[in-house]
Structure formats: C-alpha cells, structure tokens
N, CA, C and O atoms as a DFTB+ gen file, in Angstrom:
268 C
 N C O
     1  1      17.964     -34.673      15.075
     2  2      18.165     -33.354      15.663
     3  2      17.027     -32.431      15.227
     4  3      16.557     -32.493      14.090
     5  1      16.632     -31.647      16.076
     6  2      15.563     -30.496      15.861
     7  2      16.042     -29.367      15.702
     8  3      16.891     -28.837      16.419
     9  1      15.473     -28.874      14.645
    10  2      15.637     -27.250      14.558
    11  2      14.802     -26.594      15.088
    12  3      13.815     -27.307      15.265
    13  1      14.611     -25.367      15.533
    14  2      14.247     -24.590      16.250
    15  2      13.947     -23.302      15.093
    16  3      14.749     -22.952      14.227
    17  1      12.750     -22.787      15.300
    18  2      12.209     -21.933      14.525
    19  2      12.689     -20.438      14.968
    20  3      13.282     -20.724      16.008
    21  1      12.758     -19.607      14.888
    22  2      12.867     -18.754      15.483
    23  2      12.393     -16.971      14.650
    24  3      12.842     -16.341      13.693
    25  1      10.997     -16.674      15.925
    26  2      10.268     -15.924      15.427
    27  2      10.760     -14.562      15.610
    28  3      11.913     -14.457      16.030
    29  1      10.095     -13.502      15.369
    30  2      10.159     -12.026      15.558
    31  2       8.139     -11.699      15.984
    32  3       7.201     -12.416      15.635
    33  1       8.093     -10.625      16.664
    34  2       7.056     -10.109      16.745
    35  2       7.184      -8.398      16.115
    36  3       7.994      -7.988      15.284
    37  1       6.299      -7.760      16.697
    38  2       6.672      -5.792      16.359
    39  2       7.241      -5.381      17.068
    40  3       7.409      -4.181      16.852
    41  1       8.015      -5.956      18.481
    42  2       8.987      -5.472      18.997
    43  2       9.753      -5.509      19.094
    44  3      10.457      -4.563      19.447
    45  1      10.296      -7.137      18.731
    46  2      11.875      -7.804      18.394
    47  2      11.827      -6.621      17.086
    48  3      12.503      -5.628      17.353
    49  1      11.195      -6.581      15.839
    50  2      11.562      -5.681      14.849
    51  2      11.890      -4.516      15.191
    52  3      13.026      -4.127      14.917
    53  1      10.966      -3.658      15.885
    54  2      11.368      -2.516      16.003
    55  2      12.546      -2.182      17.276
    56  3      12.740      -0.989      17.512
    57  1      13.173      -3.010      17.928
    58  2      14.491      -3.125      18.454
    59  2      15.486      -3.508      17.551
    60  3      16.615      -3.070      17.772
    61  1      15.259      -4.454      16.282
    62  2      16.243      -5.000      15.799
    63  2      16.051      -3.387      14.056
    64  3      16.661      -3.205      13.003
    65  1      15.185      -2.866      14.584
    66  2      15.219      -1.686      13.282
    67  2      16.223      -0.268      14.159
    68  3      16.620       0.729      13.556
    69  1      16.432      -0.504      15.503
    70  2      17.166       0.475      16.244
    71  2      16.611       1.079      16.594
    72  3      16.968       2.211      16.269
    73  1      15.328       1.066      17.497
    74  2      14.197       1.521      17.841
    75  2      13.446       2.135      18.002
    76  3      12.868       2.744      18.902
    77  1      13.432       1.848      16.304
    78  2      11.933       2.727      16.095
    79  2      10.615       2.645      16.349
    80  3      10.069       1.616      16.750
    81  1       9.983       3.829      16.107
    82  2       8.352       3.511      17.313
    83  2       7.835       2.779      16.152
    84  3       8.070       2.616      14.955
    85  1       6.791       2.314      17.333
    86  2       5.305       1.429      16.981
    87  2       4.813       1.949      15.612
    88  3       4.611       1.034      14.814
    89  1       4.620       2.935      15.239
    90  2       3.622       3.427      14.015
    91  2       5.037       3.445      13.031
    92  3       4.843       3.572      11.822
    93  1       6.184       3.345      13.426
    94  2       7.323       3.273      11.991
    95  2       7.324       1.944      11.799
    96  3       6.888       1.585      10.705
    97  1       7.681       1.118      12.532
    98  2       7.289      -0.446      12.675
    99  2       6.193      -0.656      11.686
   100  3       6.466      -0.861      10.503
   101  1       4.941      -0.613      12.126
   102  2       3.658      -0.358      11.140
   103  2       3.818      -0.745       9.799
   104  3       3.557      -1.727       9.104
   105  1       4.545       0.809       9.622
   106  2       5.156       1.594       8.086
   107  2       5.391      -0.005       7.467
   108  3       4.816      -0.857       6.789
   109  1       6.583       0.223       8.167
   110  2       7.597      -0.621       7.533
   111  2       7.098      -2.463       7.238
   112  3       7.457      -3.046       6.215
   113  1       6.306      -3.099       8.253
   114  2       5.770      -4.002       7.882
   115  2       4.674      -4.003       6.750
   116  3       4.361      -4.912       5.981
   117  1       4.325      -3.095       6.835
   118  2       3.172      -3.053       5.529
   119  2       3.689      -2.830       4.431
   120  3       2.881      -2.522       3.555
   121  1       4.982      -2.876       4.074
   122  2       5.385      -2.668       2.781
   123  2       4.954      -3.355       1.848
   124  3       4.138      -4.163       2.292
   125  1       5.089      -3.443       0.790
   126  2       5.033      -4.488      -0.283
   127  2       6.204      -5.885       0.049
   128  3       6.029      -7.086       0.253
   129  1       7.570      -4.894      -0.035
   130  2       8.534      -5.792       0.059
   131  2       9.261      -6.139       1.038
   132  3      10.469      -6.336       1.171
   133  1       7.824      -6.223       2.131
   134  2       8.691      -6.642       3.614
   135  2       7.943      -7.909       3.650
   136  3       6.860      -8.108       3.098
   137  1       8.807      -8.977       4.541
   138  2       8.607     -10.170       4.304
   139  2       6.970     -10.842       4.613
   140  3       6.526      -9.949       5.335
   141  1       5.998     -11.730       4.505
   142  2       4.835     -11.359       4.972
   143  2       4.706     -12.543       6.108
   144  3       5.174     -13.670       5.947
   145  1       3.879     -12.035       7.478
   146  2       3.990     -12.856       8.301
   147  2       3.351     -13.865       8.149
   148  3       2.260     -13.905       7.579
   149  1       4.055     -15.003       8.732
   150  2       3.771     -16.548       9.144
   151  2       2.614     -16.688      10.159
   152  3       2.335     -17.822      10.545
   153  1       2.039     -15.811      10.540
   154  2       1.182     -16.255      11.313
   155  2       0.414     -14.501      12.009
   156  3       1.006     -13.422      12.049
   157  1      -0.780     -14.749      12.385
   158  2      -1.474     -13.078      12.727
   159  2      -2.079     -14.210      14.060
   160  3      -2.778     -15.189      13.797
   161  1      -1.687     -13.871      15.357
   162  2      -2.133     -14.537      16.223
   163  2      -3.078     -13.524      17.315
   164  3      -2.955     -12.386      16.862
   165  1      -3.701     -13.492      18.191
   166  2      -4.125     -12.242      18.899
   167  2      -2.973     -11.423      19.520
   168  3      -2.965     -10.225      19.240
   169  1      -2.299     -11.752      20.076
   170  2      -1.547     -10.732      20.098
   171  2      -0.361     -10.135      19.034
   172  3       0.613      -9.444      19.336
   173  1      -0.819     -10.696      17.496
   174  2      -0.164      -9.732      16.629
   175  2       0.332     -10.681      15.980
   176  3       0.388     -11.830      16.420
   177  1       0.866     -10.230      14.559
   178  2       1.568     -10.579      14.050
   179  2       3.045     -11.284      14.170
   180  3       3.679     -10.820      15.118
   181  1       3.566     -12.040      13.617
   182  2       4.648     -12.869      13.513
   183  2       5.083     -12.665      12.640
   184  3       4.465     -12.214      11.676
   185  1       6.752     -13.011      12.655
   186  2       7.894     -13.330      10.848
   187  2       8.571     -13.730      11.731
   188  3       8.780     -13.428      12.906
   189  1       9.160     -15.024      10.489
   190  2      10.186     -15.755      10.564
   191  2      11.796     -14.335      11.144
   192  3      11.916     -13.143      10.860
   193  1      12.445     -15.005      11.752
   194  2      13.762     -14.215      11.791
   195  2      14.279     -14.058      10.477
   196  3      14.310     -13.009       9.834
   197  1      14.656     -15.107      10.148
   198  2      15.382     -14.925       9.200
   199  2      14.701     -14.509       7.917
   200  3      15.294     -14.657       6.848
   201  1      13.533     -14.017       7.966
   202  2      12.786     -13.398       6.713
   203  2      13.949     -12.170       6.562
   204  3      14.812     -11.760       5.786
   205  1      13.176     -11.819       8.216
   206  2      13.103     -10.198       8.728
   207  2      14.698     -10.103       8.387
   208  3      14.897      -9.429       7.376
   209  1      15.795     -10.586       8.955
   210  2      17.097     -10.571       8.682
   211  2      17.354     -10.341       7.214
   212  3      17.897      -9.272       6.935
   213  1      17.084     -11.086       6.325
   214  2      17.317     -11.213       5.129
   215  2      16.985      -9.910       4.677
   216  3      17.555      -9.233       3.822
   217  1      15.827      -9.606       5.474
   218  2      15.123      -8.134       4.046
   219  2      16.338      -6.930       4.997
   220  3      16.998      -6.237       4.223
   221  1      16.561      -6.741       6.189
   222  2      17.201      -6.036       6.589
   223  2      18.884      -5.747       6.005
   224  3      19.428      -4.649       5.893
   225  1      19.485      -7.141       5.683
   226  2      20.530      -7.283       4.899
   227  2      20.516      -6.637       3.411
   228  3      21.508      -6.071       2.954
   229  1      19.483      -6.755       2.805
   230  2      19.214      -6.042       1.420
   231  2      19.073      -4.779       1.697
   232  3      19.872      -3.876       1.452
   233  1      17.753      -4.691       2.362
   234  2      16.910      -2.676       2.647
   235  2      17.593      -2.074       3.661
   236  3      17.634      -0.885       3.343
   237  1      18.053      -2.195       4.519
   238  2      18.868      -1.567       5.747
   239  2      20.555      -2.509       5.852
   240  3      20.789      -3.126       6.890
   241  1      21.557      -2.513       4.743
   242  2      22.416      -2.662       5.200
   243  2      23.672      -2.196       6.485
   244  3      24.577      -2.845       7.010
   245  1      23.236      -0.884       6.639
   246  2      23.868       0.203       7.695
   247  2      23.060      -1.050       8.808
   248  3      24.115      -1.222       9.418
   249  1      22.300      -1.801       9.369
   250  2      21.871      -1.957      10.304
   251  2      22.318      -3.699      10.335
   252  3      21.785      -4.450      11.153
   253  1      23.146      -4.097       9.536
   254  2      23.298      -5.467       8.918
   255  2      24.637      -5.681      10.261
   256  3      25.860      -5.717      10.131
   257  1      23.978      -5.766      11.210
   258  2      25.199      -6.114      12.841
   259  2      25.062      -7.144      13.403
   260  3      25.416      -7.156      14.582
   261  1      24.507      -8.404      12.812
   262  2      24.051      -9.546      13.062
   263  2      25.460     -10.798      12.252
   264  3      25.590     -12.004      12.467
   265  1      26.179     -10.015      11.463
   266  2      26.526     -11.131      11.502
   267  2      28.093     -10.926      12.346
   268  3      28.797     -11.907      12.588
C-alpha cells in the first residue's frame, strides 16, 4: 500500500490560518518555529501538512478544527 504525501503551499496556509493575507503568511512562515519547508520550487515554497498541522495544534490552538 502507498501513502500519499500530502503538501501545503502559501495558500493552503493562509486559508488553513483563516485567511490571512499574503505578507501575514510571510510573517508567519519565517518564524523560527514554523516548520521549515520540504522543498522551495519556482512557484514557492512547500510544507509537509502535517508539519503545518502540528505547529498549528501547539501555536494556534483556537484554529485546531481539523480534527
């Protein structure tokens, strides 16, 4: 059986942050303690889901509607 990866870009985030703009997005990926992406492709950056999930479950519990 295969697993299936499943990515985020800066817009799945900033929909799944409750949608916040492009330059809060930014912010927020450049943290120290935001997860660091798997991949910088031309059209942008990547993270794992479940990075992004995980740090959202810790740093944004109010937004923790996933499970």
């Amino acid at each position: 059986m295969t697993s299936s990866v499943k990515l985020m870009g800066a817009h799945e985030i900033r929909v799944r942050l409750g949608g916040v703009s492009r330059q809060r997005a930014y912010q927020i990926t450049q943290r120290a303690d935001f997860p660091k992406p798997v991949a910088d492709l031309e059209q942008g950056k990547v993270w794992l889901a479940s990075d992004v999930e995980a740090w959202v479950k810790v740093k944004r519990p109010h937004q923790d509607d996933e499970d």
